[in-house]
PDB file of N, CA, C and O in Angstrom:
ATOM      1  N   UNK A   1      89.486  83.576  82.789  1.00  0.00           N
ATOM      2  CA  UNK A   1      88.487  83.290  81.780  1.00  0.00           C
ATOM      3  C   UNK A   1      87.645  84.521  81.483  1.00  0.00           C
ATOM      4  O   UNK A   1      87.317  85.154  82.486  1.00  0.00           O
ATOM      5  N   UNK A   2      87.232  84.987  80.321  1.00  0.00           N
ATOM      6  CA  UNK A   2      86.489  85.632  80.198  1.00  0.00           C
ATOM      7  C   UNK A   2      84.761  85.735  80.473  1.00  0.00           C
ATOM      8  O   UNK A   2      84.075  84.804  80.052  1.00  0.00           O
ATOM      9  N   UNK A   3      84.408  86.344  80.850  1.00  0.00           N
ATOM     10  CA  UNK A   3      82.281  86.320  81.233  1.00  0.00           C
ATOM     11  C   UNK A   3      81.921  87.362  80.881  1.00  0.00           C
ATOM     12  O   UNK A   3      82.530  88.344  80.455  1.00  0.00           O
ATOM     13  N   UNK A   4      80.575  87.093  81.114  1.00  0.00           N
ATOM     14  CA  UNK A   4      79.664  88.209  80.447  1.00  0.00           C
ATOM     15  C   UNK A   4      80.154  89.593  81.132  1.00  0.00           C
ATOM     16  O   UNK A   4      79.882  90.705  80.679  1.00  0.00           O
ATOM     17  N   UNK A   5      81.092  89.290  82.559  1.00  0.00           N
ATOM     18  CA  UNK A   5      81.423  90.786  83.254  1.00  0.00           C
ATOM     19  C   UNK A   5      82.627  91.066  83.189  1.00  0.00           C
ATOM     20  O   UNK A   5      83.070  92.048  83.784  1.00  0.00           O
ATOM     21  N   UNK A   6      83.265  90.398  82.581  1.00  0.00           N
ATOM     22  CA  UNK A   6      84.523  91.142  81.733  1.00  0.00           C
ATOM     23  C   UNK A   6      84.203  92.428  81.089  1.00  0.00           C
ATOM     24  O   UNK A   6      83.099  92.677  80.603  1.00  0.00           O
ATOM     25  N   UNK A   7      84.913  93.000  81.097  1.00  0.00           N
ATOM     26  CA  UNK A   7      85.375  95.076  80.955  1.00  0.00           C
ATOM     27  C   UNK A   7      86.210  95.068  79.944  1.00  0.00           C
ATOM     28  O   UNK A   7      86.135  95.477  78.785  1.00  0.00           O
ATOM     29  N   UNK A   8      87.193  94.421  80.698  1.00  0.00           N
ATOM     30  CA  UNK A   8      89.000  94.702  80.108  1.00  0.00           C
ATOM     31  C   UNK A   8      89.486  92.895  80.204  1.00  0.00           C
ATOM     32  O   UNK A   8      89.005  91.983  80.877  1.00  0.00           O
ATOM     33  N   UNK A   9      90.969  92.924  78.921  1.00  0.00           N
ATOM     34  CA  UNK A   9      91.530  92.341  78.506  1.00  0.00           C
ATOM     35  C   UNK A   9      92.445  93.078  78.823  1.00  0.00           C
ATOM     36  O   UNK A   9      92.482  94.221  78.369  1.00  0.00           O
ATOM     37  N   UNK A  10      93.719  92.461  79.948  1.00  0.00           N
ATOM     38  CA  UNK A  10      95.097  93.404  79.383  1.00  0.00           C
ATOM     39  C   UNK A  10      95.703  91.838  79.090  1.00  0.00           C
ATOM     40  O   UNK A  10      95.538  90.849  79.804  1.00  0.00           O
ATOM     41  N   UNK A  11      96.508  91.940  77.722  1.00  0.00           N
ATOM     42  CA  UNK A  11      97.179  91.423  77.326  1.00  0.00           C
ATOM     43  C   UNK A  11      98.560  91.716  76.798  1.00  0.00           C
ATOM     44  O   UNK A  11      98.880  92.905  76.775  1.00  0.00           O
ATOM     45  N   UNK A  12      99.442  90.809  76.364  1.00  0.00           N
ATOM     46  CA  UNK A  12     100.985  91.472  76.023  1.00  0.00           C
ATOM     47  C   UNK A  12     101.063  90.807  74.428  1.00  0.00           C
ATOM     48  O   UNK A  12     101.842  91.368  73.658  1.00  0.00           O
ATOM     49  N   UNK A  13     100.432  89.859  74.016  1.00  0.00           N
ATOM     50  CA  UNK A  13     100.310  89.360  72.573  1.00  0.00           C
ATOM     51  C   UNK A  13      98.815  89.250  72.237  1.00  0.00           C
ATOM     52  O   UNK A  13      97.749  89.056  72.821  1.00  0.00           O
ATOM     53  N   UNK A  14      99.227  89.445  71.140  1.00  0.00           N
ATOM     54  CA  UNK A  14      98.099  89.336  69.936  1.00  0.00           C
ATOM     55  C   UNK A  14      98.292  88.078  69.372  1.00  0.00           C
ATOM     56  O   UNK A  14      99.213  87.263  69.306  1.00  0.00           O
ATOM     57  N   UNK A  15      96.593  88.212  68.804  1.00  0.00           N
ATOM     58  CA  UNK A  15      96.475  86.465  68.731  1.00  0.00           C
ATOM     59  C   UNK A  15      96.453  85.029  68.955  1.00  0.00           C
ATOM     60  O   UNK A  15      96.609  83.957  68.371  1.00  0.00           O
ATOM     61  N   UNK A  16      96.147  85.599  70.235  1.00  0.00           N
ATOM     62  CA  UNK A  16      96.492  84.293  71.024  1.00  0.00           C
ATOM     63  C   UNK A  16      94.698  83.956  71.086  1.00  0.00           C
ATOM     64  O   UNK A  16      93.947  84.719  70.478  1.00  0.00           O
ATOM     65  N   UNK A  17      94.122  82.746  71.880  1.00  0.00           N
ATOM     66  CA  UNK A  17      92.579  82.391  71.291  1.00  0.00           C
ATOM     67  C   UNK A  17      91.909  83.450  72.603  1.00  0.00           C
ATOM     68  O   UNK A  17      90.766  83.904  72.556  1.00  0.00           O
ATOM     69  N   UNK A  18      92.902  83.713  73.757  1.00  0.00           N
ATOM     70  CA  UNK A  18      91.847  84.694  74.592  1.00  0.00           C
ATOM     71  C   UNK A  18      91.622  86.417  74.243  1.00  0.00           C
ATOM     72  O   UNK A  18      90.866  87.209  74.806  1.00  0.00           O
ATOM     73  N   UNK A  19      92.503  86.629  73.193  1.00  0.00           N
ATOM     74  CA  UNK A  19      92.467  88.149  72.509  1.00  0.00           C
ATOM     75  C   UNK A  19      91.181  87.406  71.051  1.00  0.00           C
ATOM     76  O   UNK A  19      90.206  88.076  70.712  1.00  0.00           O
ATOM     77  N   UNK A  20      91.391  86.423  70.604  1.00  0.00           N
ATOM     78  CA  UNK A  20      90.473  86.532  69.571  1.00  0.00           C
ATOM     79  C   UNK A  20      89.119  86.110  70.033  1.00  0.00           C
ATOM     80  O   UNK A  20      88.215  86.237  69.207  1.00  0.00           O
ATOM     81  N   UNK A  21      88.868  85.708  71.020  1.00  0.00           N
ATOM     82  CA  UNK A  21      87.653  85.410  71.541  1.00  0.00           C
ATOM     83  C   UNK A  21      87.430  87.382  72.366  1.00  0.00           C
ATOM     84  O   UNK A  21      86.770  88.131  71.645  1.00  0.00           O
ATOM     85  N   UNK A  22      87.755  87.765  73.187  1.00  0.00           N
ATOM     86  CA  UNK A  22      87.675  88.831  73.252  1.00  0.00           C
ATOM     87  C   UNK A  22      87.121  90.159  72.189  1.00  0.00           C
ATOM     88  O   UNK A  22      86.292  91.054  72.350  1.00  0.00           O
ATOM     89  N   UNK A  23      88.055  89.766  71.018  1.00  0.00           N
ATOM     90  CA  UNK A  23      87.383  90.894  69.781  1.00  0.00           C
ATOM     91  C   UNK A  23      86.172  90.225  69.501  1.00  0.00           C
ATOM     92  O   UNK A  23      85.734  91.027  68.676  1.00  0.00           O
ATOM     93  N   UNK A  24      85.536  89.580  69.557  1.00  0.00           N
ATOM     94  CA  UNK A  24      84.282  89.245  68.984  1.00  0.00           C
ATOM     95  C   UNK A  24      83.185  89.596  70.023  1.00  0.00           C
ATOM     96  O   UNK A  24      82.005  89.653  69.679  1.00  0.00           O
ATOM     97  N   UNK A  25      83.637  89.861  71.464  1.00  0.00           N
ATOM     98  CA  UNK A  25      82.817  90.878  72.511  1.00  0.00           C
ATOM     99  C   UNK A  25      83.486  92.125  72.270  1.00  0.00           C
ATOM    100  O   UNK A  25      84.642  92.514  72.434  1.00  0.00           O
ATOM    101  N   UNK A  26      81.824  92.931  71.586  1.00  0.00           N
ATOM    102  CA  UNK A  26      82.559  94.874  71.377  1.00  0.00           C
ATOM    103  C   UNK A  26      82.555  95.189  72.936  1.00  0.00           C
ATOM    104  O   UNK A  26      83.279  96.046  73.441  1.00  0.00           O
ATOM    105  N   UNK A  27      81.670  94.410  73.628  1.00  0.00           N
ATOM    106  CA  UNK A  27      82.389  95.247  75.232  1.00  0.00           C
ATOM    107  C   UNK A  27      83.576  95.046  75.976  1.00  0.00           C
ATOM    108  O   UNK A  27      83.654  95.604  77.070  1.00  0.00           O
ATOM    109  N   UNK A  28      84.401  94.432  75.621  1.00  0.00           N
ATOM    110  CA  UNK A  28      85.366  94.032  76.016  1.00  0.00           C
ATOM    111  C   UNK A  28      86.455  94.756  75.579  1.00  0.00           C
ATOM    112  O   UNK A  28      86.774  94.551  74.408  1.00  0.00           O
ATOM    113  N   UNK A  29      87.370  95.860  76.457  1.00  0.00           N
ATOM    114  CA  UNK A  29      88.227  96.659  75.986  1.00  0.00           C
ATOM    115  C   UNK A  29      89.657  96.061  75.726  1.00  0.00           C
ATOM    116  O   UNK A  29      90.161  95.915  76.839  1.00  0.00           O
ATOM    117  N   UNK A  30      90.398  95.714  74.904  1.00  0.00           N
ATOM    118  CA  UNK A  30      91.508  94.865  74.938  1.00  0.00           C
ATOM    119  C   UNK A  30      92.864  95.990  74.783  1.00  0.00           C
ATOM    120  O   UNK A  30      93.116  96.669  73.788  1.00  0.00           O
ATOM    121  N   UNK A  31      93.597  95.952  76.024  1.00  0.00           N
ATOM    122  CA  UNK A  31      94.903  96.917  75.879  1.00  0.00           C
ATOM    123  C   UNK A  31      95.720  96.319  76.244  1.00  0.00           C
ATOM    124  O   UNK A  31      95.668  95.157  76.649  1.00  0.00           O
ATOM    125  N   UNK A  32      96.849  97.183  76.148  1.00  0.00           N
ATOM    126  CA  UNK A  32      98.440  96.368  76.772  1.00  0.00           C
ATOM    127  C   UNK A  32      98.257  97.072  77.825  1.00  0.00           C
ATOM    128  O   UNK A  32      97.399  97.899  78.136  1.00  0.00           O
ATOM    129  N   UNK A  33      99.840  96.336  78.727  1.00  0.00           N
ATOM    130  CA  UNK A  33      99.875  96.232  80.208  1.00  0.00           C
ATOM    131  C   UNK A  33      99.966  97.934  80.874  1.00  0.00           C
ATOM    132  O   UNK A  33      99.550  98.346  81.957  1.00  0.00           O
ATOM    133  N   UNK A  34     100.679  98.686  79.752  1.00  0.00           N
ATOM    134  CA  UNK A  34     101.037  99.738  80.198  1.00  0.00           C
ATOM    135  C   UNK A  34      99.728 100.801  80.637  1.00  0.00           C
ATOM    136  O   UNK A  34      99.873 101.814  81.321  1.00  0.00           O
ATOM    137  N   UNK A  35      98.602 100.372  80.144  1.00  0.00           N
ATOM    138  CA  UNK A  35      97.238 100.745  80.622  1.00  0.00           C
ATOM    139  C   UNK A  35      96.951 100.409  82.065  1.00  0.00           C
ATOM    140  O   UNK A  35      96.091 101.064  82.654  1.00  0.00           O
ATOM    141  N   UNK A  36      97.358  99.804  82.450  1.00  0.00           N
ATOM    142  CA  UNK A  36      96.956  99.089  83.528  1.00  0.00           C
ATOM    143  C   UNK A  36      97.748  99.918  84.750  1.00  0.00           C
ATOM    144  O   UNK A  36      97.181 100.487  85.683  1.00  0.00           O
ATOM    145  N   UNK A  37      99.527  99.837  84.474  1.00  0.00           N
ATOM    146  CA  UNK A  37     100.122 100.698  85.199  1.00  0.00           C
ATOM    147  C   UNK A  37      99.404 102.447  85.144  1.00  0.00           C
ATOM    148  O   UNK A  37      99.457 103.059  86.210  1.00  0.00           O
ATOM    149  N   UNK A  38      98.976 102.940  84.317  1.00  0.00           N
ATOM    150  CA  UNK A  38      98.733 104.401  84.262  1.00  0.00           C
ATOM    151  C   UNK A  38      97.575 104.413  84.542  1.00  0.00           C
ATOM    152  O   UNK A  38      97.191 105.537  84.218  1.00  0.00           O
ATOM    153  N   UNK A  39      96.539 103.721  85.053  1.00  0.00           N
ATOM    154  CA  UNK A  39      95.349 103.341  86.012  1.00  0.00           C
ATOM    155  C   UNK A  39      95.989 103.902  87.283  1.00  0.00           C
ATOM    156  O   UNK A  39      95.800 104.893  87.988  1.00  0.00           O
ATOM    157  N   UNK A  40      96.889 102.779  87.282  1.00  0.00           N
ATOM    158  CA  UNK A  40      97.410 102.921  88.806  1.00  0.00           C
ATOM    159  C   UNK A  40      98.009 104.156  89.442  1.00  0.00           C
ATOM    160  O   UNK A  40      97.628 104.581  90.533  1.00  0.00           O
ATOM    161  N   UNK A  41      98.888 104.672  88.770  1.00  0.00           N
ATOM    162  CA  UNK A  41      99.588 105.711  88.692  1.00  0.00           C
ATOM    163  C   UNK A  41      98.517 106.868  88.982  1.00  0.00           C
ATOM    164  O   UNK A  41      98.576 107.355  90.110  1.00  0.00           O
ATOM    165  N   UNK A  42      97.617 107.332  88.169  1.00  0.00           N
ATOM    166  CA  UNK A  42      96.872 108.530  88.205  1.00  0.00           C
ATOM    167  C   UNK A  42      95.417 107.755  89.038  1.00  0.00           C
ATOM    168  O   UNK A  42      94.354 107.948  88.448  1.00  0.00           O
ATOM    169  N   UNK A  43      95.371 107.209  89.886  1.00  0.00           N
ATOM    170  CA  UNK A  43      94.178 106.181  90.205  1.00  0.00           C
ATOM    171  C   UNK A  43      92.749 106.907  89.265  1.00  0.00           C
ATOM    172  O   UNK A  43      91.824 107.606  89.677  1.00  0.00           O
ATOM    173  N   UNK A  44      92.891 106.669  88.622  1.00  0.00           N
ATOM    174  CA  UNK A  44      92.008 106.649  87.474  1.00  0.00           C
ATOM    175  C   UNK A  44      92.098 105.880  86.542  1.00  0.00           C
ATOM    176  O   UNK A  44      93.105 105.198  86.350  1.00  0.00           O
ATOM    177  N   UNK A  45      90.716 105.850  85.557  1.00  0.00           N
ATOM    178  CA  UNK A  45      90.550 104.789  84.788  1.00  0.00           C
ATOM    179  C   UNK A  45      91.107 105.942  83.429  1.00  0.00           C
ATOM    180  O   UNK A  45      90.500 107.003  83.285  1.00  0.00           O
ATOM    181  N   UNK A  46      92.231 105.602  82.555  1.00  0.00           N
ATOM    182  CA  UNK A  46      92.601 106.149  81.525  1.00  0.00           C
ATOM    183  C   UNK A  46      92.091 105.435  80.494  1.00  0.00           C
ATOM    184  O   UNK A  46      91.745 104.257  80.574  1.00  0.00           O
ATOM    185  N   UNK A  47      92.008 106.443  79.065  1.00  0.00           N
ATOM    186  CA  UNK A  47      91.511 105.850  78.130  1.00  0.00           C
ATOM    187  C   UNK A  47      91.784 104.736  77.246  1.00  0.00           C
ATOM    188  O   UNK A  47      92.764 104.696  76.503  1.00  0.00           O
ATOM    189  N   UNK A  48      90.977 103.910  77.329  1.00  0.00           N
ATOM    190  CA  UNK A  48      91.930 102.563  76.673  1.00  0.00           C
ATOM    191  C   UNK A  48      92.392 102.891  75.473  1.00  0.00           C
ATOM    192  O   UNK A  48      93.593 102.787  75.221  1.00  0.00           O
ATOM    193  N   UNK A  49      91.640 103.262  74.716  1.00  0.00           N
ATOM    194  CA  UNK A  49      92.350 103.827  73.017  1.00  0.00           C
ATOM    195  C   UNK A  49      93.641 104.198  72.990  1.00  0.00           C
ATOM    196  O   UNK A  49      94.216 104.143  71.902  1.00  0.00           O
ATOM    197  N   UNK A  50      94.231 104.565  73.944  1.00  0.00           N
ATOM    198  CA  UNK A  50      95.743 105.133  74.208  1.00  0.00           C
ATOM    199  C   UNK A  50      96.612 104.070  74.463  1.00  0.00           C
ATOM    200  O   UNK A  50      97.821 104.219  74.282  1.00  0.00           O
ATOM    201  N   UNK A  51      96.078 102.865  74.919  1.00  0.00           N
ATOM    202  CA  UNK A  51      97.525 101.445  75.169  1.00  0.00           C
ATOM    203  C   UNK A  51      96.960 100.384  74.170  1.00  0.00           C
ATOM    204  O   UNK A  51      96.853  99.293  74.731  1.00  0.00           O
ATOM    205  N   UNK A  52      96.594 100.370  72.962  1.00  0.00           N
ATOM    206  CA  UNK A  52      96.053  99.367  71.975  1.00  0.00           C
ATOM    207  C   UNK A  52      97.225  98.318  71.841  1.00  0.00           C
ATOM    208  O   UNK A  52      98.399  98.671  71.738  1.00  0.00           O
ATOM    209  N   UNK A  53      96.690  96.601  71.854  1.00  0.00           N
ATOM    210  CA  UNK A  53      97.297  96.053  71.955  1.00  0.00           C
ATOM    211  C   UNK A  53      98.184  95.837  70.339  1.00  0.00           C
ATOM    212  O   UNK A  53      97.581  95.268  69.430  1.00  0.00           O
ATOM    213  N   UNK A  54      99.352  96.247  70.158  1.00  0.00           N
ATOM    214  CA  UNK A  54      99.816  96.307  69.021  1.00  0.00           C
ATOM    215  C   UNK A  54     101.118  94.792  68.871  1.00  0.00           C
ATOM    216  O   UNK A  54     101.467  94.087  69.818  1.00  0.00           O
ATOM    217  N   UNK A  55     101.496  94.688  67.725  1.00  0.00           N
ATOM    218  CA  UNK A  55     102.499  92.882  67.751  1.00  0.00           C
ATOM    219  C   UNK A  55     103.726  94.315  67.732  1.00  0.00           C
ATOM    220  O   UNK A  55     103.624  95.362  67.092  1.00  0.00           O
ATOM    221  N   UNK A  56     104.965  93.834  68.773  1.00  0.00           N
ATOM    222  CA  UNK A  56     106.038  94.089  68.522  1.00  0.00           C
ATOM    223  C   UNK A  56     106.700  93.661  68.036  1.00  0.00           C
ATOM    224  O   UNK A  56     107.811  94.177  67.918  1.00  0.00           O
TER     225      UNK A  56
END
């Protein structure tokens, strides 16, 4: 569920009601999964702007 201490959204579709409830919090960063792995990978927090959740 999302709360006021939600950060991040990783999601794999768009449009679903927990990505559109999400865009309507600007703090809430919404990316795909592959963000999440390259966190992990470089244990750092990478820039979300770089895994935007896009419809394949």
């Amino acid at each position: 569920d999302l709360t006021e201490k939600t950060t991040h959204l990783v999601a794999i579709k768009p449009g679903t009601a927990k990505v559109n409830t999400a865009k309507k919090n600007a703090k809430i960063k919404i990316v795909n999964p592959d963000w999440l792995w390259s966190c992990a990978e470089r244990w750092e927090r990478v820039e979300e702007r770089l895994f935007p959740l896009t419809s394949k």
